[in-house]
DRENPA-3360 file (N, C-alpha, C; in nm, 2 decimals, always signed):
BEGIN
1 = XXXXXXXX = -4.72/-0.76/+0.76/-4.67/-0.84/+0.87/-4.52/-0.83/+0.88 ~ -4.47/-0.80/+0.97/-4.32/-0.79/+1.04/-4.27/-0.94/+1.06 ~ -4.13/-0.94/+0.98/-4.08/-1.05/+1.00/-3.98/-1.06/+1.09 ~ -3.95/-1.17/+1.18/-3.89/-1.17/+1.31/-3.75/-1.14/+1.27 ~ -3.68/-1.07/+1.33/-3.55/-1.03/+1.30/-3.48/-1.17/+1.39 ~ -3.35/-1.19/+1.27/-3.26/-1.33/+1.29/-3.16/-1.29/+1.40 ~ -3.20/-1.29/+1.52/-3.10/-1.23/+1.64/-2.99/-1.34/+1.67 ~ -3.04/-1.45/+1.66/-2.95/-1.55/+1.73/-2.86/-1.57/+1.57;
9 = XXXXXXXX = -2.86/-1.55/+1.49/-2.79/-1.56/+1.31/-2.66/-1.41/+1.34 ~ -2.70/-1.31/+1.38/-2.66/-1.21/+1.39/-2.52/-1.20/+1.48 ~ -2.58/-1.24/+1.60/-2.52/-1.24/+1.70/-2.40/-1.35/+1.69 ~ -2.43/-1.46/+1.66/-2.35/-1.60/+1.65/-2.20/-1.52/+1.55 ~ -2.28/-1.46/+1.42/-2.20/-1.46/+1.27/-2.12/-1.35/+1.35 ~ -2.14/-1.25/+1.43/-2.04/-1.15/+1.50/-1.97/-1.12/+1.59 ~ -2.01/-1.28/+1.70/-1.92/-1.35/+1.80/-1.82/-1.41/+1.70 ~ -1.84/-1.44/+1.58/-1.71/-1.52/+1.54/-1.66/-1.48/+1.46;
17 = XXXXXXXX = -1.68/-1.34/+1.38/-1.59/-1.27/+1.32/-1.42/-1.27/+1.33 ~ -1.36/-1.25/+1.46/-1.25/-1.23/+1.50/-1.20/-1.34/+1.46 ~ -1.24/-1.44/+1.47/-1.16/-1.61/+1.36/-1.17/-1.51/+1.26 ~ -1.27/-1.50/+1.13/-1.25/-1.46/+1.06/-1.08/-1.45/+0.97 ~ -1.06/-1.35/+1.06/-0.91/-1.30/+0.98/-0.81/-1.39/+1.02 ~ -0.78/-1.47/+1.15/-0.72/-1.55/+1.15/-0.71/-1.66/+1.08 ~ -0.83/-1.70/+1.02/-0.84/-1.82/+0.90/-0.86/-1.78/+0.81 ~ -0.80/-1.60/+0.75/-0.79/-1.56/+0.65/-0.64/-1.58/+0.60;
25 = XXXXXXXX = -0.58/-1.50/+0.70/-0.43/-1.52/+0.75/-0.35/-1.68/+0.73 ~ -0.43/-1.80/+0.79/-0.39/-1.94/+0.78/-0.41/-1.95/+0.62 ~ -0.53/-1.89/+0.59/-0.53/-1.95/+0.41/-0.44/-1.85/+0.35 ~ -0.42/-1.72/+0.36/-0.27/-1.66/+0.29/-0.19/-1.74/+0.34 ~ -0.13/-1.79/+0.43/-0.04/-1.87/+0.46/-0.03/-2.00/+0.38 ~ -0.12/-2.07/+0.40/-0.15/-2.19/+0.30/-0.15/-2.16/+0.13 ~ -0.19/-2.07/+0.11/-0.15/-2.02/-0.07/-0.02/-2.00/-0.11 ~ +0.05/-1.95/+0.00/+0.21/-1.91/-0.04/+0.28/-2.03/-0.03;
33 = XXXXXXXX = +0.23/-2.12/+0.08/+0.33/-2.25/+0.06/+0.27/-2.34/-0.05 ~ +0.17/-2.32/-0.11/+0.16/-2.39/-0.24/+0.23/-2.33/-0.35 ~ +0.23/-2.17/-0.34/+0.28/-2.12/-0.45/+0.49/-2.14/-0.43 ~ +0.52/-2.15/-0.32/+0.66/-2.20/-0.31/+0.68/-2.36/-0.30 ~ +0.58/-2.43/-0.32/+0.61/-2.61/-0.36/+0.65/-2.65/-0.23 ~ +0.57/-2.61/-0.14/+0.62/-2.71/+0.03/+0.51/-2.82/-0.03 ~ +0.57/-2.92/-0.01/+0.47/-3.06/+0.04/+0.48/-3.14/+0.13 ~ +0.57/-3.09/+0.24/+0.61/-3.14/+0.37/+0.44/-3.15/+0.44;
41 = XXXXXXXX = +0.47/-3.26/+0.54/+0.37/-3.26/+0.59/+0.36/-3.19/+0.69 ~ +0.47/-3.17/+0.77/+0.46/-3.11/+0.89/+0.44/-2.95/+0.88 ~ +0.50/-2.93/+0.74/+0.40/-2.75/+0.72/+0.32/-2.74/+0.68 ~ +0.21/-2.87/+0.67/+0.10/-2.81/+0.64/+0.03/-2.82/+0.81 ~ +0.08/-2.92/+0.90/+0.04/-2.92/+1.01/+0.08/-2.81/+1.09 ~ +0.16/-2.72/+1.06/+0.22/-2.59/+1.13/+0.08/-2.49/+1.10 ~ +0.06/-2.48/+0.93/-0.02/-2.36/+0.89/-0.18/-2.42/+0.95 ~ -0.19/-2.54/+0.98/-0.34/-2.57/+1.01/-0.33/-2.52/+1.21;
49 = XXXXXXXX = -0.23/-2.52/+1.28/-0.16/-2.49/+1.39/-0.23/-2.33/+1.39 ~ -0.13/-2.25/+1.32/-0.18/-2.10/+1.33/-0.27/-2.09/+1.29 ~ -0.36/-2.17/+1.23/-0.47/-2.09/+1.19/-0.58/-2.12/+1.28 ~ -0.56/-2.24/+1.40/-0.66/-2.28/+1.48/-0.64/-2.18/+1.57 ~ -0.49/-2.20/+1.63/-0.50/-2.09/+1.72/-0.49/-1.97/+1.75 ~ -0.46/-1.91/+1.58/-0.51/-1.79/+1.61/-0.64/-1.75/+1.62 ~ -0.73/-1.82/+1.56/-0.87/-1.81/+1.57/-0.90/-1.82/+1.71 ~ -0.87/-1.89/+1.82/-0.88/-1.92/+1.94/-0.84/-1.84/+2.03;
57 = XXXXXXXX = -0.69/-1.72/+1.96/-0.66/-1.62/+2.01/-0.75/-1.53/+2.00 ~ -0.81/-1.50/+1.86/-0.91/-1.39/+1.81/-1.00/-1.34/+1.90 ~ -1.06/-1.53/+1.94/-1.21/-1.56/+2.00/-1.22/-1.48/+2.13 ~ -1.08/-1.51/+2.21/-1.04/-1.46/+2.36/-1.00/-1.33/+2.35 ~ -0.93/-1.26/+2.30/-0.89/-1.10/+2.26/-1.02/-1.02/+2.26 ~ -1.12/-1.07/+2.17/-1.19/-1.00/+2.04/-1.31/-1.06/+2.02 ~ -1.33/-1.11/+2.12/-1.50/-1.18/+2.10/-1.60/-1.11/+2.19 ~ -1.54/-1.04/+2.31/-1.66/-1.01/+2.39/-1.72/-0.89/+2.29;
65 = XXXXXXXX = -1.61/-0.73/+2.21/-1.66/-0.66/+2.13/-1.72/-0.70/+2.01 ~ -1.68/-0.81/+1.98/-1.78/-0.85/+1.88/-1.90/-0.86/+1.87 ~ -1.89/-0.94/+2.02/-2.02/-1.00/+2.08/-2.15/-0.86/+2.12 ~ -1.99/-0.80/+2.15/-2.10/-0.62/+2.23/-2.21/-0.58/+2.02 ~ -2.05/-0.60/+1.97/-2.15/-0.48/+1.84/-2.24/-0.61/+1.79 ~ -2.26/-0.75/+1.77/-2.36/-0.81/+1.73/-2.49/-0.78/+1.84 ~ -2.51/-0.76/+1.91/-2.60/-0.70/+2.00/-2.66/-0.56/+1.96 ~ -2.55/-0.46/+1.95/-2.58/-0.36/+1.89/-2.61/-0.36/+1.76;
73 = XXXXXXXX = -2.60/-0.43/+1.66/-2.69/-0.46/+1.52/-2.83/-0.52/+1.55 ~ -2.86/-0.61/+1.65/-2.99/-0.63/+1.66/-3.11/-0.54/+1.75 ~ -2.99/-0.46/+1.80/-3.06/-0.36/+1.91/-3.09/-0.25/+1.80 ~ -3.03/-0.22/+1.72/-3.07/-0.12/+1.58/-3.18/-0.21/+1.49 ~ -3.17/-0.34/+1.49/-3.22/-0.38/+1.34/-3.20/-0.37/+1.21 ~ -3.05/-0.36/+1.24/-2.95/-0.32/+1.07/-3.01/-0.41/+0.99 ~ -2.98/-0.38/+0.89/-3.06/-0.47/+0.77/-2.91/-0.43/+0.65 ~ -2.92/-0.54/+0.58/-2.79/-0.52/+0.47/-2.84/-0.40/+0.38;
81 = XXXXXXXX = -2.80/-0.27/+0.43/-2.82/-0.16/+0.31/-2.67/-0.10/+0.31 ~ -2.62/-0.07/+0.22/-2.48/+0.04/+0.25/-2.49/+0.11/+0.36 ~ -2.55/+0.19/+0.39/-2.51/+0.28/+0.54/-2.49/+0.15/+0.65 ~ -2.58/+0.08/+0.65/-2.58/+0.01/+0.78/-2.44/-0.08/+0.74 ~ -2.43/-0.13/+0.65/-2.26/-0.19/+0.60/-2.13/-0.08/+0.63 ~ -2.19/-0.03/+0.62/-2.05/+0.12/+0.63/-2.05/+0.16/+0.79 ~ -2.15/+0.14/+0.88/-2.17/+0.16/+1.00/-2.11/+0.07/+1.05 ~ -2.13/-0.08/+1.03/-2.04/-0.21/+1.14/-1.95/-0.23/+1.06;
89 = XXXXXXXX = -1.89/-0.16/+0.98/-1.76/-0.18/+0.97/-1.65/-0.04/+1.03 ~ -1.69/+0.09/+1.04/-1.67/+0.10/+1.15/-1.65/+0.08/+1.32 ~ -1.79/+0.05/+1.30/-1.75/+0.01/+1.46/-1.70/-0.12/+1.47 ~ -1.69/-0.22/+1.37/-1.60/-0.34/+1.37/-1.46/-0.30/+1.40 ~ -1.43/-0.22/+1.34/-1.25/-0.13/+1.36/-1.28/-0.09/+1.45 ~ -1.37/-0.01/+1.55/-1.37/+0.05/+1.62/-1.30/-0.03/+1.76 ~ -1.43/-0.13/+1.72/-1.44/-0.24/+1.84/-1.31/-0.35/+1.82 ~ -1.24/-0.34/+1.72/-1.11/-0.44/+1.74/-1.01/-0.32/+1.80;
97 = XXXXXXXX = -1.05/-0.23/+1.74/-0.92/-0.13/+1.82/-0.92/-0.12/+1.97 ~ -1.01/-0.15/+2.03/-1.12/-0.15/+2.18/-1.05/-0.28/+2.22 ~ -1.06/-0.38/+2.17/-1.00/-0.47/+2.23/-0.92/-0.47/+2.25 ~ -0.80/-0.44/+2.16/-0.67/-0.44/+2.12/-0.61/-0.30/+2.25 ~ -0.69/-0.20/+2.28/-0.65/-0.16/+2.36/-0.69/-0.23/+2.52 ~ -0.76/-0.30/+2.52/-0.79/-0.34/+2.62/-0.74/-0.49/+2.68 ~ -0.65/-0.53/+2.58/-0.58/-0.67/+2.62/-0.46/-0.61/+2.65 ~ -0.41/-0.46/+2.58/-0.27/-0.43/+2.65/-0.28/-0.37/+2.78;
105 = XXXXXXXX = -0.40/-0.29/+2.77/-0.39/-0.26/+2.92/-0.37/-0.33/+3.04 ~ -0.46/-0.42/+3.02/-0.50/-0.58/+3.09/-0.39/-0.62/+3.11 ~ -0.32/-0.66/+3.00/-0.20/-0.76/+3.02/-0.06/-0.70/+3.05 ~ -0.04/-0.59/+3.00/+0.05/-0.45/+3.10/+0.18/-0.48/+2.91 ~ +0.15/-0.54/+2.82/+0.21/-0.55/+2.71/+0.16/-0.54/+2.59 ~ +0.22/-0.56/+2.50/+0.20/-0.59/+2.37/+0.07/-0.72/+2.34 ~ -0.04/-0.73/+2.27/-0.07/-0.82/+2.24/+0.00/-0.96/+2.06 ~ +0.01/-1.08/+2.10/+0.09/-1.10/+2.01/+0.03/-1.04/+1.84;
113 = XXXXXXXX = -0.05/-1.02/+1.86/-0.16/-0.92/+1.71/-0.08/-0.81/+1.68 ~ -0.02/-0.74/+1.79/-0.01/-0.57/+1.78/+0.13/-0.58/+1.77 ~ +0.18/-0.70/+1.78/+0.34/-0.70/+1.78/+0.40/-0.68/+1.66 ~ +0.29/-0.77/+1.58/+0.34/-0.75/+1.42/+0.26/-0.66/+1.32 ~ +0.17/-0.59/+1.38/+0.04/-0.53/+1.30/+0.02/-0.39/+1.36 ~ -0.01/-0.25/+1.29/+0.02/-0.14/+1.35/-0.12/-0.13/+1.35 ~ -0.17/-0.03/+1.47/-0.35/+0.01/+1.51/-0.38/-0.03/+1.46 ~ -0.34/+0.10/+1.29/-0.46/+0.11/+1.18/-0.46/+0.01/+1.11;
121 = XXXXXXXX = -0.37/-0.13/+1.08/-0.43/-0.25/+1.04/-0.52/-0.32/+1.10 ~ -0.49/-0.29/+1.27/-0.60/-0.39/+1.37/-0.74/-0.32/+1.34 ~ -0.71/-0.21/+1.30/-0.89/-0.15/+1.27/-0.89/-0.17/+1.17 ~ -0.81/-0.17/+1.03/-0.90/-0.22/+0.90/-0.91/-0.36/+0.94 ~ -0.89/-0.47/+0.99/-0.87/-0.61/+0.97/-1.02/-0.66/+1.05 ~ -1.03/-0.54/+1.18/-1.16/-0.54/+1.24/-1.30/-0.49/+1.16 ~ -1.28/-0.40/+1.10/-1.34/-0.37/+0.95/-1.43/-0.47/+0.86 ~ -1.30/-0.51/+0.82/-1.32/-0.60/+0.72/-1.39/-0.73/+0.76;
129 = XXXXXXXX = -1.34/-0.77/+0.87/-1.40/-0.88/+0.93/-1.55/-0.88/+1.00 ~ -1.63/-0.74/+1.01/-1.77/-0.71/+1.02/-1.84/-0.70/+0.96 ~ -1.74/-0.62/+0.80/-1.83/-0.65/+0.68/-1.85/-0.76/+0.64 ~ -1.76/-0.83/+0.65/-1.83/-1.02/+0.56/-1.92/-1.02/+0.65 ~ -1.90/-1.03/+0.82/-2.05/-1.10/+0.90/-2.11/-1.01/+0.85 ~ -2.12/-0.88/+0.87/-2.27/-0.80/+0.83/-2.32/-0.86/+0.67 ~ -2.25/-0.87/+0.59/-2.26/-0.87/+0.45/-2.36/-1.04/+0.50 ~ -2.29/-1.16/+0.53/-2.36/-1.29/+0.54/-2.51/-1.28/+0.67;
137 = XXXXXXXX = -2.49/-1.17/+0.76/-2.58/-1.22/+0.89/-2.71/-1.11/+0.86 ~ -2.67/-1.01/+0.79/-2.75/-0.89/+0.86/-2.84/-0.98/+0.73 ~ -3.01/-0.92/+0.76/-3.10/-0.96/+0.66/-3.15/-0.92/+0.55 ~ -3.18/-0.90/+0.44/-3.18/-0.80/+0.37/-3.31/-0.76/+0.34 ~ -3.36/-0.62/+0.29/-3.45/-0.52/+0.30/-3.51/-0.55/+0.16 ~ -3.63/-0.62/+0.13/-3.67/-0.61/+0.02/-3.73/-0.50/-0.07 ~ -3.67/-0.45/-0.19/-3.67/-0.34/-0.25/-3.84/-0.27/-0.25 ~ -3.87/-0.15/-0.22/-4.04/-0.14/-0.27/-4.11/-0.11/-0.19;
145 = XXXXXX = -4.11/-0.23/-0.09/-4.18/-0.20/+0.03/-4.11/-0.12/+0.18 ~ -4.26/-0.06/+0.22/-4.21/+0.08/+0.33/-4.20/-0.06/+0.43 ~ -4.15/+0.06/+0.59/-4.18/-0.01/+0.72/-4.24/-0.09/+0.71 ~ -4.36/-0.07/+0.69/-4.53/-0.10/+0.75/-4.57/-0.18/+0.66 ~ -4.45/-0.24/+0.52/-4.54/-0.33/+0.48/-4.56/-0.34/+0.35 ~ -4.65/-0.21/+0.33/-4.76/-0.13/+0.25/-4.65/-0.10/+0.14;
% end
């Protein structure tokens, strides 16, 4: 018996990757000001600042390709095996680099991402940020059993 593939788990965990790194970024941010002794309040209300909106930036930039390759994981039926992990993290990079070329074209500039971060970071960061969703969303393949079951 075939079990229903988790489309809306899939799709949701890879619309919101693009936070991901921004509230990775906020928590590197937030470790360094612990590790240099800020206890001001108002920087902690700065670092909770960039970390909301960069996520908010991410979501607008970087969500429709996400949104495209969570589609395209359910349109495959990726399942958490290494090839299929090595595959949306390509096209995770692929697809941040896709955006990233496509908000400068759009916008006729720089995106504020690309200002401080060169391609090939926007595609590892795109990467990395498909692998956790794939790693948490995609379903995993229980060992033993074929296609069919059997």
């Amino acid at each position: 018996m075939n079990k229903i593939y988790p489309r809306r788990r899939v799709v949701i965990f890879f619309s919101l990757s693009p936070c991901l790194v921004s509230l990775s970024l906020g928590l590197a941010l937030g470790l360094k000001a612990i590790a240099l002794g800020v206890s001001d309040p108002k920087a902690w209300l700065f670092v909770f600042i960039v970390a909301f909106l960069g996520s908010m930036l991410a979501l607008f930039l970087y969500g429709v390709p996400a949104f495209i390759l969570g589609c395209l994981c359910c349109l495959l039926r990726l399942h958490r095996t290494l090839p299929s992990l090595i595959l949306i993290s390509f096209l995770g990079g692929f697809a941040a680099y896709a955006g990233e070329w496509v908000a400068v074209n759009f916008y006729g500039d720089r995106t504020p991402l690309s200002v401080f971060l060169e391609p090939w970071i926007i595609w590892l960061l795109g990467g990395g940020a498909s692998l956790m969703a794939g790693s948490f969303a995609l379903p995993g393949r229980k060992r033993g059993l074929s296609e069919k079951g059997g």
